[in-house]
Gaussian input, Z-matrix of N, CA and C with variables (Angstrom, degrees):
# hf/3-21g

backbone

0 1
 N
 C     1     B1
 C     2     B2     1     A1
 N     3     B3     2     A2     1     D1
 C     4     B4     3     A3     2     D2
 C     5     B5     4     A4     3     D3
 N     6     B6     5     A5     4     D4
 C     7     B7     6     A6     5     D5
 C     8     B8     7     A7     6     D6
 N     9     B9     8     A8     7     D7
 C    10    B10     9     A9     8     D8
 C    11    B11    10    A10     9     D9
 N    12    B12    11    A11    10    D10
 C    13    B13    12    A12    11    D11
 C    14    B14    13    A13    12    D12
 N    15    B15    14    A14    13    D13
 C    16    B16    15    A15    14    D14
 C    17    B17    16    A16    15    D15
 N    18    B18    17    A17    16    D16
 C    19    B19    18    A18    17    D17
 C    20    B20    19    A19    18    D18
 N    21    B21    20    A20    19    D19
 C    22    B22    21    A21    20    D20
 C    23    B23    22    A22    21    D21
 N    24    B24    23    A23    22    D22
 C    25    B25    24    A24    23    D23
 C    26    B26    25    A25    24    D24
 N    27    B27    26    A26    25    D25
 C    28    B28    27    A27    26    D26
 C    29    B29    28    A28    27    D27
 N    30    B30    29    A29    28    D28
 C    31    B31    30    A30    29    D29
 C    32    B32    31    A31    30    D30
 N    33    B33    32    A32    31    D31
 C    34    B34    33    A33    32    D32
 C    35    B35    34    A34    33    D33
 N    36    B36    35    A35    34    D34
 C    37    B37    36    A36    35    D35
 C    38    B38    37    A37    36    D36
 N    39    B39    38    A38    37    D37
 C    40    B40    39    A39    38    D38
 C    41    B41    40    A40    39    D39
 N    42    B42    41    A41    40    D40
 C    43    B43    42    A42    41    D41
 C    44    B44    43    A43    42    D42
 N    45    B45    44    A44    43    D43
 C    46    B46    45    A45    44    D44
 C    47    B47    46    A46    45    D45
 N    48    B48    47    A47    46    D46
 C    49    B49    48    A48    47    D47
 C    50    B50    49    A49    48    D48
 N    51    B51    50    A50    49    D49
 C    52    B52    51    A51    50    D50
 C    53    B53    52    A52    51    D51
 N    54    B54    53    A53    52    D52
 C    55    B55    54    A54    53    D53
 C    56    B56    55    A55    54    D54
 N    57    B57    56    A56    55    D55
 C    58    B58    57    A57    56    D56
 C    59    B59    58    A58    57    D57
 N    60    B60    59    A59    58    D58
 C    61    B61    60    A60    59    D59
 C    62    B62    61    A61    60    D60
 N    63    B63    62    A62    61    D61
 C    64    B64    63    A63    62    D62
 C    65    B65    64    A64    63    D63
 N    66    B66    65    A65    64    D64
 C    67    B67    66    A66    65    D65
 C    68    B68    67    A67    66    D66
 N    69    B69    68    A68    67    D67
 C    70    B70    69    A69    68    D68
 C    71    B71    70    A70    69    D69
 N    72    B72    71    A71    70    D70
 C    73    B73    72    A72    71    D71
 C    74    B74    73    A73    72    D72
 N    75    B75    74    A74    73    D73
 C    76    B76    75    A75    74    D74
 C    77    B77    76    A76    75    D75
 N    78    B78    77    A77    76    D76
 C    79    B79    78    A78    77    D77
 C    80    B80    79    A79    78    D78
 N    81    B81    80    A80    79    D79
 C    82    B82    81    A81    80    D80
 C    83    B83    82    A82    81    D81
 N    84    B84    83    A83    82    D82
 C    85    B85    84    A84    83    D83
 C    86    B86    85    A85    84    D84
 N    87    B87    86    A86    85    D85
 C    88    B88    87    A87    86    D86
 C    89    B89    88    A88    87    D87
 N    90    B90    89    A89    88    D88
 C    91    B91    90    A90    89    D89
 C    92    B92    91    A91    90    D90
 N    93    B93    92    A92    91    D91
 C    94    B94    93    A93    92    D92
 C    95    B95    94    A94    93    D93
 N    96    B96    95    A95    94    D94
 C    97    B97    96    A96    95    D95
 C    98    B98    97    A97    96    D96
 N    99    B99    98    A98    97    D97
 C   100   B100    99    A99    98    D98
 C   101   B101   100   A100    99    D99
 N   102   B102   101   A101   100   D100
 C   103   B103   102   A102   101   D101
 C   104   B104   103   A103   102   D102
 N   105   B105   104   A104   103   D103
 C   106   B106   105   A105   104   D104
 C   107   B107   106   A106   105   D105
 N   108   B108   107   A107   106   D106
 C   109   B109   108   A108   107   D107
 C   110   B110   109   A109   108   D108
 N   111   B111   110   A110   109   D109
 C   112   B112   111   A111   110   D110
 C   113   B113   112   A112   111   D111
 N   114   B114   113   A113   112   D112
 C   115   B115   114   A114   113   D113
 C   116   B116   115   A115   114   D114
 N   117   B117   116   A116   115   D115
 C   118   B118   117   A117   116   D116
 C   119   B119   118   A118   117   D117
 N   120   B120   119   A119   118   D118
 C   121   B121   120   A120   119   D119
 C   122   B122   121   A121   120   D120
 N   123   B123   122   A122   121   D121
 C   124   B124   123   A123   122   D122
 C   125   B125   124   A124   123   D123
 N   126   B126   125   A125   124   D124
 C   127   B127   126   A126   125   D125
 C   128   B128   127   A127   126   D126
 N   129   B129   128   A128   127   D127
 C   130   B130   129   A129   128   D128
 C   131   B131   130   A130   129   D129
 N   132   B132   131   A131   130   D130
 C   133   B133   132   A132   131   D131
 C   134   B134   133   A133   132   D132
 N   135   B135   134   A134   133   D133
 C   136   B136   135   A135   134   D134
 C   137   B137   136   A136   135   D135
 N   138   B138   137   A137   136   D136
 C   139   B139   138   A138   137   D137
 C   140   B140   139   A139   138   D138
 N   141   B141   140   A140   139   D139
 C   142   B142   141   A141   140   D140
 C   143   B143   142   A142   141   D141
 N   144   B144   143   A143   142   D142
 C   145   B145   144   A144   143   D143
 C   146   B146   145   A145   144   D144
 N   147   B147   146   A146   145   D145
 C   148   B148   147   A147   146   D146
 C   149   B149   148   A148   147   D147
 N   150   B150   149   A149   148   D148
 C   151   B151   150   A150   149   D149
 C   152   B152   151   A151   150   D150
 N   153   B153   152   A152   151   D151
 C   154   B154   153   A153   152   D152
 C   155   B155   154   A154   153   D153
 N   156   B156   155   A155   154   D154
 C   157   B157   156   A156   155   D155
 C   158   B158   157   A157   156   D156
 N   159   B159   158   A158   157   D157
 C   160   B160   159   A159   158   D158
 C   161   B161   160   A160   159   D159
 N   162   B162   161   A161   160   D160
 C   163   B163   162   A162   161   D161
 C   164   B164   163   A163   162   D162
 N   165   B165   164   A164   163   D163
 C   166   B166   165   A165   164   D164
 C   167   B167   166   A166   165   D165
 N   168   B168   167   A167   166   D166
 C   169   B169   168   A168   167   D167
 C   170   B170   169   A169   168   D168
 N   171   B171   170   A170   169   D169
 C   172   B172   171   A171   170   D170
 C   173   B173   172   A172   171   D171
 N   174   B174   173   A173   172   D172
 C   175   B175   174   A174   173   D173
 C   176   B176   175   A175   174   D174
 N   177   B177   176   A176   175   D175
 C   178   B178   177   A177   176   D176
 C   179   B179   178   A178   177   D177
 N   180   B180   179   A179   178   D178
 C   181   B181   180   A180   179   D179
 C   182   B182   181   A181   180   D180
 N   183   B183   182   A182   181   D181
 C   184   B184   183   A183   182   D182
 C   185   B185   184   A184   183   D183
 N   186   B186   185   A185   184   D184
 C   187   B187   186   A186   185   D185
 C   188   B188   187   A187   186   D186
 N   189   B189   188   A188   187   D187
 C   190   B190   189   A189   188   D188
 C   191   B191   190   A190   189   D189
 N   192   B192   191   A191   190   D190
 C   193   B193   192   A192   191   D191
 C   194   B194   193   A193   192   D192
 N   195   B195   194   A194   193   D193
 C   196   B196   195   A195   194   D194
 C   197   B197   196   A196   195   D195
 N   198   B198   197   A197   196   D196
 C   199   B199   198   A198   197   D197
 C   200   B200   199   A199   198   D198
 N   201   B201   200   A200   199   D199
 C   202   B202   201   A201   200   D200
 C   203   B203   202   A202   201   D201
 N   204   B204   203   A203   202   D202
 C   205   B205   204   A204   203   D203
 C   206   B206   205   A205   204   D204
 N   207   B207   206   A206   205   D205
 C   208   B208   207   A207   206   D206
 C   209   B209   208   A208   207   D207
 N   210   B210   209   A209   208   D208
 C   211   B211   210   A210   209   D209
 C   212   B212   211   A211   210   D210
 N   213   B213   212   A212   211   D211
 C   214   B214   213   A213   212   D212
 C   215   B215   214   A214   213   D213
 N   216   B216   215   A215   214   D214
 C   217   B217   216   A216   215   D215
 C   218   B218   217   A217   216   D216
 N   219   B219   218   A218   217   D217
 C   220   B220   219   A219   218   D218
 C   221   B221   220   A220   219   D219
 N   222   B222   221   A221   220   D220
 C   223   B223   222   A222   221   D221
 C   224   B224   223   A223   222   D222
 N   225   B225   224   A224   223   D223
 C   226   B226   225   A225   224   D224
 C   227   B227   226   A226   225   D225
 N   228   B228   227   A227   226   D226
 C   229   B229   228   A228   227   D227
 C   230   B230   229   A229   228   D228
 N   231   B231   230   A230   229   D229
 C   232   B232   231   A231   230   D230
 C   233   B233   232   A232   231   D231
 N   234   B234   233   A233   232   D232
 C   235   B235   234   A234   233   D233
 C   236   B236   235   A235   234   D234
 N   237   B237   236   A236   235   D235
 C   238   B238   237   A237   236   D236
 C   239   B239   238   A238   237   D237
 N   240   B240   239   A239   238   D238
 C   241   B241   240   A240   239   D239
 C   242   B242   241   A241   240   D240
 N   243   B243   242   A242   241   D241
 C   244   B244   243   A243   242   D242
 C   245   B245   244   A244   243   D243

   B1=1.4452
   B2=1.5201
   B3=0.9776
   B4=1.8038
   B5=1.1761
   B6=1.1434
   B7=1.5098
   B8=1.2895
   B9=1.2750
   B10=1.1661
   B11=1.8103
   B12=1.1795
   B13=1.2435
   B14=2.0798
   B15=1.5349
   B16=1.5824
   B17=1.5667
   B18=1.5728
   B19=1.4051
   B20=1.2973
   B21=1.5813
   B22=1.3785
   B23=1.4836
   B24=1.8649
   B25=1.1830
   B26=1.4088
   B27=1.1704
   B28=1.8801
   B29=1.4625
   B30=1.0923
   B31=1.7593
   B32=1.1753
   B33=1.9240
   B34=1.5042
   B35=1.6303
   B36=1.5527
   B37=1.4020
   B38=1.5125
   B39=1.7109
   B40=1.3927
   B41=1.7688
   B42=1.0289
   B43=1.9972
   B44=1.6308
   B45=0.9596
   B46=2.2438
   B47=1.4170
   B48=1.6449
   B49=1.4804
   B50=1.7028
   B51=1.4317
   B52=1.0713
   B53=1.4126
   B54=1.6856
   B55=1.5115
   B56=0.8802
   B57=1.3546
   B58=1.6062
   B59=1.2120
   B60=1.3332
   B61=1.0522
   B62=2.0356
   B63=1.2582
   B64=1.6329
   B65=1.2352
   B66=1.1967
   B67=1.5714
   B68=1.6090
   B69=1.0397
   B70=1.5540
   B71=1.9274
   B72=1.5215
   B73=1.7808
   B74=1.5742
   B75=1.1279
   B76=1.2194
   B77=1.8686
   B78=1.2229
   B79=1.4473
   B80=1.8655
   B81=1.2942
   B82=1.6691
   B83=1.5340
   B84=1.0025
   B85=1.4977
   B86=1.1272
   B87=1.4942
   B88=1.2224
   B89=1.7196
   B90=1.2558
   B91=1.1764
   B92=1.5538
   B93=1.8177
   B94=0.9590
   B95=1.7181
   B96=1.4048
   B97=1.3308
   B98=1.0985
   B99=1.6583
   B100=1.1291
   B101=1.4060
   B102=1.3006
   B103=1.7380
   B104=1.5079
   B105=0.9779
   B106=1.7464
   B107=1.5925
   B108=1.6149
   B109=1.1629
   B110=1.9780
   B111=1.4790
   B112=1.2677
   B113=1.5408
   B114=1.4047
   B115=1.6412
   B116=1.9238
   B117=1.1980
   B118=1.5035
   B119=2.0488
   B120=1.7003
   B121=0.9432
   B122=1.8629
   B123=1.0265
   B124=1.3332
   B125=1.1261
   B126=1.9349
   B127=1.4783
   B128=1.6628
   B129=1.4488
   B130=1.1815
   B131=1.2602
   B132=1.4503
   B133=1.0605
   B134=1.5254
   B135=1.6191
   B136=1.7534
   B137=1.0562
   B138=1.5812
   B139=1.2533
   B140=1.8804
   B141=1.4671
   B142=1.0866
   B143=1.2911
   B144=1.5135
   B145=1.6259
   B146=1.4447
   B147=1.4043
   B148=1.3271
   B149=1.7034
   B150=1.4783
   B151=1.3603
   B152=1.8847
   B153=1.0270
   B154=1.2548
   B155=1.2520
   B156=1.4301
   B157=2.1504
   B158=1.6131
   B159=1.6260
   B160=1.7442
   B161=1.2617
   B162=1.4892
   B163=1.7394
   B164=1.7794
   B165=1.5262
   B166=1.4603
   B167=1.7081
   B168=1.2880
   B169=1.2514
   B170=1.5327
   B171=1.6373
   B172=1.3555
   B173=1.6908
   B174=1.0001
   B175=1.4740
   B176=1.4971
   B177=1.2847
   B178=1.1716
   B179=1.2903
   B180=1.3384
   B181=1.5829
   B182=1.6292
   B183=0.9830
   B184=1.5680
   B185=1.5594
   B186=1.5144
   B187=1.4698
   B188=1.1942
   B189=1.1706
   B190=1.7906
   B191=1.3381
   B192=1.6956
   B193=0.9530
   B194=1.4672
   B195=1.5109
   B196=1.2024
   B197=1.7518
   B198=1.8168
   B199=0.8523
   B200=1.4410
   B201=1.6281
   B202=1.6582
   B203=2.0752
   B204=1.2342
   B205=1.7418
   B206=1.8398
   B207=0.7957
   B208=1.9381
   B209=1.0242
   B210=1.7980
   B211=1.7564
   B212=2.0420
   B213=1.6183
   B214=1.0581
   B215=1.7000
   B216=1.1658
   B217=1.3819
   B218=1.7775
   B219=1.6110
   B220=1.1689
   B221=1.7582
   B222=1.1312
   B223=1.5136
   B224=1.4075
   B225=0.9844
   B226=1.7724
   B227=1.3767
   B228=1.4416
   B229=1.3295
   B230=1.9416
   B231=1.0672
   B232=1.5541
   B233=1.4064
   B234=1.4001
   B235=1.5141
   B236=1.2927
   B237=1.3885
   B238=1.5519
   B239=1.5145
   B240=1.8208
   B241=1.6594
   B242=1.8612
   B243=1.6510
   B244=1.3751
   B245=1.8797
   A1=107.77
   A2=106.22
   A3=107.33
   A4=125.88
   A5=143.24
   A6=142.60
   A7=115.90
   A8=136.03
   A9=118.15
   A10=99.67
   A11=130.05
   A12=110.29
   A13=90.03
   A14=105.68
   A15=98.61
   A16=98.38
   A17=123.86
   A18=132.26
   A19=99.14
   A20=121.69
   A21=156.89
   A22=87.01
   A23=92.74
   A24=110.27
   A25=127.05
   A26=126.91
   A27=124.13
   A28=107.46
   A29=121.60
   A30=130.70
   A31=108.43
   A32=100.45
   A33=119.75
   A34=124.67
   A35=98.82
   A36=99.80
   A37=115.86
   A38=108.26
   A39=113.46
   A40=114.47
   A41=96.62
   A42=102.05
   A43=73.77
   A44=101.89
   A45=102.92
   A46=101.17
   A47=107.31
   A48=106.79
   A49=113.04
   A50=112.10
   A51=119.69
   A52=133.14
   A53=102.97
   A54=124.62
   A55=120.58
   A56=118.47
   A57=121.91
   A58=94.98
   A59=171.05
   A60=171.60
   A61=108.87
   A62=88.43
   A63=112.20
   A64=118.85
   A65=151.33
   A66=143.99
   A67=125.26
   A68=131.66
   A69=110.05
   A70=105.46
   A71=90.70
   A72=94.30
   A73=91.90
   A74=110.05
   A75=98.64
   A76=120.41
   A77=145.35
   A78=131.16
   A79=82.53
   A80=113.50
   A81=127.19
   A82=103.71
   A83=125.58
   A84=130.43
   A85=124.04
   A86=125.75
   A87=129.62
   A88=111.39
   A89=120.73
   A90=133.86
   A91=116.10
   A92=101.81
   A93=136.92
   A94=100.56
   A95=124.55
   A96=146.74
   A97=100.39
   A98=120.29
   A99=135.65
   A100=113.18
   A101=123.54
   A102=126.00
   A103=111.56
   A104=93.06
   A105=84.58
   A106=127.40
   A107=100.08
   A108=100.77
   A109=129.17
   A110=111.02
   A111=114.36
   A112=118.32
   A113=92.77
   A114=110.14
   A115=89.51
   A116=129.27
   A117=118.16
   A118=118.85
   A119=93.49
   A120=97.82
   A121=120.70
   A122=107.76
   A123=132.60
   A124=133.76
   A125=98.61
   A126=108.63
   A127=102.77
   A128=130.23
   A129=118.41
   A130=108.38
   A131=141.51
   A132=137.79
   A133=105.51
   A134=121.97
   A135=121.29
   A136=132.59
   A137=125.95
   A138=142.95
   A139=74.00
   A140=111.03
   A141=114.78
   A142=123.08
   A143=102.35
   A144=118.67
   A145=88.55
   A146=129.69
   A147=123.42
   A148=119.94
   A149=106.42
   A150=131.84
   A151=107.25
   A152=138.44
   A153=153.03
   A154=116.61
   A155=97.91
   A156=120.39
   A157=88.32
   A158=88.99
   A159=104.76
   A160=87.14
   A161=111.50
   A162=124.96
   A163=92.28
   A164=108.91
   A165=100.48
   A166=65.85
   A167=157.73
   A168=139.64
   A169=103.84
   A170=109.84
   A171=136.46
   A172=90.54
   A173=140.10
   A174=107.21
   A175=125.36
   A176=128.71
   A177=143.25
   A178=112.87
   A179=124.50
   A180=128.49
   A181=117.63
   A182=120.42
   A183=122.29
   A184=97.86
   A185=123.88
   A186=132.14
   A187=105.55
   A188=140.44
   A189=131.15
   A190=120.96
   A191=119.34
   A192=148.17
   A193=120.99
   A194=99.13
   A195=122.75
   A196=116.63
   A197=132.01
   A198=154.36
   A199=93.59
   A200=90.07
   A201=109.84
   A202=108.86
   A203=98.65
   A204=115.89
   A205=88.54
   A206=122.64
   A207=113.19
   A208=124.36
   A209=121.27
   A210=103.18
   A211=102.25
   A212=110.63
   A213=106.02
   A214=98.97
   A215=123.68
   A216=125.05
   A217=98.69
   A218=117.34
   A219=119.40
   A220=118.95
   A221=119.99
   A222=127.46
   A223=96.49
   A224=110.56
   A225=110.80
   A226=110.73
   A227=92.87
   A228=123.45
   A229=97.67
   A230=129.36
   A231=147.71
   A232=100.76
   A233=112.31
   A234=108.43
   A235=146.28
   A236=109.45
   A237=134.46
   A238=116.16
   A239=107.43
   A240=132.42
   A241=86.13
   A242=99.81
   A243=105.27
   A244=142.24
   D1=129.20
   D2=171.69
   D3=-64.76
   D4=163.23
   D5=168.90
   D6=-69.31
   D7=-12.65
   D8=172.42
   D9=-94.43
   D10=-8.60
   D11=-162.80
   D12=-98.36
   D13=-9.96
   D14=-173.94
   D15=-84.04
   D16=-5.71
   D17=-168.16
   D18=-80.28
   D19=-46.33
   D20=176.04
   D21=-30.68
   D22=-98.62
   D23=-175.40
   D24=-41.79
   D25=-33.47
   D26=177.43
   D27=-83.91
   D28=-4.48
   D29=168.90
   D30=-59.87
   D31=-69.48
   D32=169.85
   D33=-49.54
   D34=-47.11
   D35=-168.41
   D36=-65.41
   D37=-43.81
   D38=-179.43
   D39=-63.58
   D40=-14.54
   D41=-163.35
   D42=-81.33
   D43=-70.62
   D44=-172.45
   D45=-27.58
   D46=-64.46
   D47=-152.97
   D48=-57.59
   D49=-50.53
   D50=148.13
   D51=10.43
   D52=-84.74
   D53=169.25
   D54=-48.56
   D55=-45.26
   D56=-168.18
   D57=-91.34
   D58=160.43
   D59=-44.37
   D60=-58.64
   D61=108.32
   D62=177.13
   D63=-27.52
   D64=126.85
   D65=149.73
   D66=136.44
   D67=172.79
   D68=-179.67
   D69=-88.78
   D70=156.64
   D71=-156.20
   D72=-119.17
   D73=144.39
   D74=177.10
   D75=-120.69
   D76=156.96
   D77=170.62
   D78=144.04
   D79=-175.89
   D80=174.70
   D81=-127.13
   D82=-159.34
   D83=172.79
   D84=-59.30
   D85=-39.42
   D86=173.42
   D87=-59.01
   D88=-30.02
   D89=-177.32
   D90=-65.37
   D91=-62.17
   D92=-174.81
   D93=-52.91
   D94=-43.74
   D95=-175.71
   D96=-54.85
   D97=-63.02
   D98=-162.62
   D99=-65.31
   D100=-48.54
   D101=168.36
   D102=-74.50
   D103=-9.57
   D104=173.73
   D105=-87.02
   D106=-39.30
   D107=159.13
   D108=-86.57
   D109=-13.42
   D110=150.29
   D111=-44.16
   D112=-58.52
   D113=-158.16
   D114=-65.81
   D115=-52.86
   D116=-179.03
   D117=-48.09
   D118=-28.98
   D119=-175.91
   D120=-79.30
   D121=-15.97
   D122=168.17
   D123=-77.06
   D124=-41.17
   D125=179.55
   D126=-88.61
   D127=-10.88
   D128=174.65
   D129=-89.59
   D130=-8.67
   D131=-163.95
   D132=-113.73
   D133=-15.74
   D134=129.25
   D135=-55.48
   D136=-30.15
   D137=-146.59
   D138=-83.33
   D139=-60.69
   D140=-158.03
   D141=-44.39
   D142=-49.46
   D143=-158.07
   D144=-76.65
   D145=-41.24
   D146=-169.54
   D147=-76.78
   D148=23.48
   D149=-179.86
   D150=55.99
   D151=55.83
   D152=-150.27
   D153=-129.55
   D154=-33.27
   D155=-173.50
   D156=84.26
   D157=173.06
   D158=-176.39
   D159=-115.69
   D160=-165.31
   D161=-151.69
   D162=-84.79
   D163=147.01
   D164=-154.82
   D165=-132.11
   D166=20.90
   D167=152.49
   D168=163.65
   D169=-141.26
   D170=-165.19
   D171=-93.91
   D172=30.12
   D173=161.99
   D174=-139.47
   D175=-167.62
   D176=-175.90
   D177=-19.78
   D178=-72.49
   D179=171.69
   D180=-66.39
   D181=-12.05
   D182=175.12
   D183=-77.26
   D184=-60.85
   D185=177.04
   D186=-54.95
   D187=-41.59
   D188=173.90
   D189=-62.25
   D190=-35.09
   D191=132.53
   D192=6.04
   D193=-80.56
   D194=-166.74
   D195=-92.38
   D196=-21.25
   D197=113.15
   D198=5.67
   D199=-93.39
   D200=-150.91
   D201=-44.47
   D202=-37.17
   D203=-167.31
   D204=-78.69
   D205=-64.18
   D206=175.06
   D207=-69.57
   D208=-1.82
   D209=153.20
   D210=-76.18
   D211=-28.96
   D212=-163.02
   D213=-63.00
   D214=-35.17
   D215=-146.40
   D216=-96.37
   D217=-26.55
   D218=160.22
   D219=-71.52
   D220=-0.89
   D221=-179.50
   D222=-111.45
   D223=-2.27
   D224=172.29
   D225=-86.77
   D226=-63.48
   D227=-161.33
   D228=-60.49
   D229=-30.19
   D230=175.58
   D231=-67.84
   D232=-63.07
   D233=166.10
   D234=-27.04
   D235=-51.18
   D236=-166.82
   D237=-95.63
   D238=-11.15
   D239=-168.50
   D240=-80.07
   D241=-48.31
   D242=-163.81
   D243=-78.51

């Protein structure tokens, strides 16, 4: 995957992950960027172990993917603030 399409994807993923996890969030885009593409990087590397495959590009299941890994990493990241 190229870097602009993992820029893509952690845009998307973090704005998702975001949402789905309850409460006020704090950081701007750069932030948002940053867990998003963490969180893809995390959620493909669960995706993996949990026999699932990791993010195979630009689409639908790569972005759920990556979603799913930045609510985890924003429920972390909430954790460790507190």
């Amino acid at each position: 995957m190229g870097i602009l399409s993992w820029i893509i994807v952690g845009l998307i993923g973090g704005a998702l992950g975001k949402l789905i996890v309850p409460g006020k969030q704090r950081g701007g885009v750069v932030m948002t960027l940053f867990i998003g593409v963490l969180g893809a990087l995390l959620g493909g590397w669960i995706s993996t172990q949990l026999g699932f495959g990791g993010l195979s590009g630009f689409d639908l299941r790569s972005v759920i993917i990556a979603a799913l890994g930045a609510a985890l990493l924003v429920v972390v990241i909430r954790g460790l603030r507190k």
